[in-house]
C-alpha positions as CSV (number, residue, x, y, z in Angstrom):
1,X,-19.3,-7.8,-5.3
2,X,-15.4,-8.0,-4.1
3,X,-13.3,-4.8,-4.9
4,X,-9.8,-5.8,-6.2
5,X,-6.9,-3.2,-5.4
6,X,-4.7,-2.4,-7.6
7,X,-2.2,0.9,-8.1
8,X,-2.6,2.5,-11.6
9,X,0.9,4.2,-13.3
10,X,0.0,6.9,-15.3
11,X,2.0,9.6,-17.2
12,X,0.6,12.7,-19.0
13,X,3.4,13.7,-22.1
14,X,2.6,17.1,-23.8
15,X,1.5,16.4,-27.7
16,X,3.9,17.8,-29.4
17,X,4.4,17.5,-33.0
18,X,7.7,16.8,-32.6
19,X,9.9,13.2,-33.0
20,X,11.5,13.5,-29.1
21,X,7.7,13.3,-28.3
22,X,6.3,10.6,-30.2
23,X,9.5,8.4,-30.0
24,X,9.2,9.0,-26.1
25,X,5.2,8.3,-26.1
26,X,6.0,5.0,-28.0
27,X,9.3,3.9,-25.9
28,X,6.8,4.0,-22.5
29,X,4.2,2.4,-24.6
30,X,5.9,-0.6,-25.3
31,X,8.0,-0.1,-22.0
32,X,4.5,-0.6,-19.8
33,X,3.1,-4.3,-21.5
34,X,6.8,-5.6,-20.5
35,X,6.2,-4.3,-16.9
36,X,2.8,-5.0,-16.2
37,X,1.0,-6.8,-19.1
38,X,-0.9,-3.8,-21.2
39,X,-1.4,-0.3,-21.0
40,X,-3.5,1.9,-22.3
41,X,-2.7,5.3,-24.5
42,X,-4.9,7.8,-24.9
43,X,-4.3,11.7,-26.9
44,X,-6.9,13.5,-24.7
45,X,-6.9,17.5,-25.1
46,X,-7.4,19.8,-21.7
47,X,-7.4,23.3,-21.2
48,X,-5.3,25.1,-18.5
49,X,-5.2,28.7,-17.7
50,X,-2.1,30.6,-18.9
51,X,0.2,33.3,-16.9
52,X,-1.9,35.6,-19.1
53,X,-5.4,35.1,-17.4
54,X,-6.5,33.0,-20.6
55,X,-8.1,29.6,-21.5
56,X,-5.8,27.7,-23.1
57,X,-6.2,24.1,-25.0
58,X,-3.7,21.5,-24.8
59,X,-3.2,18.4,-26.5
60,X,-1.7,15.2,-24.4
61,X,-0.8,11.8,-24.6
62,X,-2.0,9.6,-21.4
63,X,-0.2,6.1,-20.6
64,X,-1.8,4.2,-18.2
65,X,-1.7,0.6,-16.4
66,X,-3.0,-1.2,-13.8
67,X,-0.7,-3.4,-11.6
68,X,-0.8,-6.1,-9.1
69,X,1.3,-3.8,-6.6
70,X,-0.6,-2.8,-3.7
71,X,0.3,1.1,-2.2
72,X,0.8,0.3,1.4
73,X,2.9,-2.9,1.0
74,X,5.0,-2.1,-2.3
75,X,5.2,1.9,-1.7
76,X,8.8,2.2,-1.8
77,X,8.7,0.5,-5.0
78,X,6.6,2.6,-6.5
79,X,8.4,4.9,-5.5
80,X,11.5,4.3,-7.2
81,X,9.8,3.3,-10.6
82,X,8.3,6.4,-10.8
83,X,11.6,8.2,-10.3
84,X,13.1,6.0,-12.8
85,X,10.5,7.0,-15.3
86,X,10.9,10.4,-14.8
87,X,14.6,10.3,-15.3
88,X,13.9,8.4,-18.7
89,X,11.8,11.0,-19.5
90,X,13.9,14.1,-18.8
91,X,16.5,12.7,-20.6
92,X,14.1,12.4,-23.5
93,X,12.3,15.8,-23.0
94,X,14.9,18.1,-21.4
95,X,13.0,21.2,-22.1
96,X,10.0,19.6,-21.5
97,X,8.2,20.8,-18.0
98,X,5.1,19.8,-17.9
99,X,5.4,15.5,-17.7
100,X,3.2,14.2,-15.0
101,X,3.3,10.7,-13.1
102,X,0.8,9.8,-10.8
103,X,0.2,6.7,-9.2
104,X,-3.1,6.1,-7.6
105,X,-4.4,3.1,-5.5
106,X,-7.5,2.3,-7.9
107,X,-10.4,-0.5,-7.0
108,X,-11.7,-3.1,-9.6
109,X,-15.0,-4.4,-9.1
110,X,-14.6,-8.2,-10.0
């Protein structure tokens, strides 16, 4: 069976029960289908290990989608949208520090 590449966008936003947050977690969610056709949200909860040698649990919102870009040839582009996402989210989330985009190659089997 074929593998299919494809990159994956992804960005983790804190849950936070304020309105900044869920109005940002909604403008990407909608922003992502125009881009690339779908996405995918997800409120996921972690835990992390705080400055004060505890175990802490965090809630977050995951948006993710799967494009037709491929890394090596459209790199740069990625690039860029990434940066642009992070610039609409700052603006958003000023305070915020802890917004994560990743962009991984991922493989479909097809």
């Amino acid at each position: 069976m074929p593998l299919s590449e494809k990159v994956r966008v992804e960005i983790f936003i804190p849950d936070v029960p304020e309105p900044t947050h869920s109005g940002i977690v909604e403008q990407l969610g909608n922003e992502l289908p125009y881009s690339f056709g779908g996405c995918t949200v997800i409120e996921a909860s972690g835990k992390y290990l705080s400055s004060e040698n505890q175990i802490l649990t965090d809630r977050v919102n995951l948006l993710f989608s799967d494009t037709t870009f491929l890394w090596v040839r459209d790199r740069l582009e990625l690039e860029l949208y990434a940066e642009r996402l992070r610039a609409i989210v700052r603006r958003a989330l000023p305070t915020e520090e802890t917004i994560l985009i990743a962009i991984p190659p991922v493989y479909h089997a097809v």
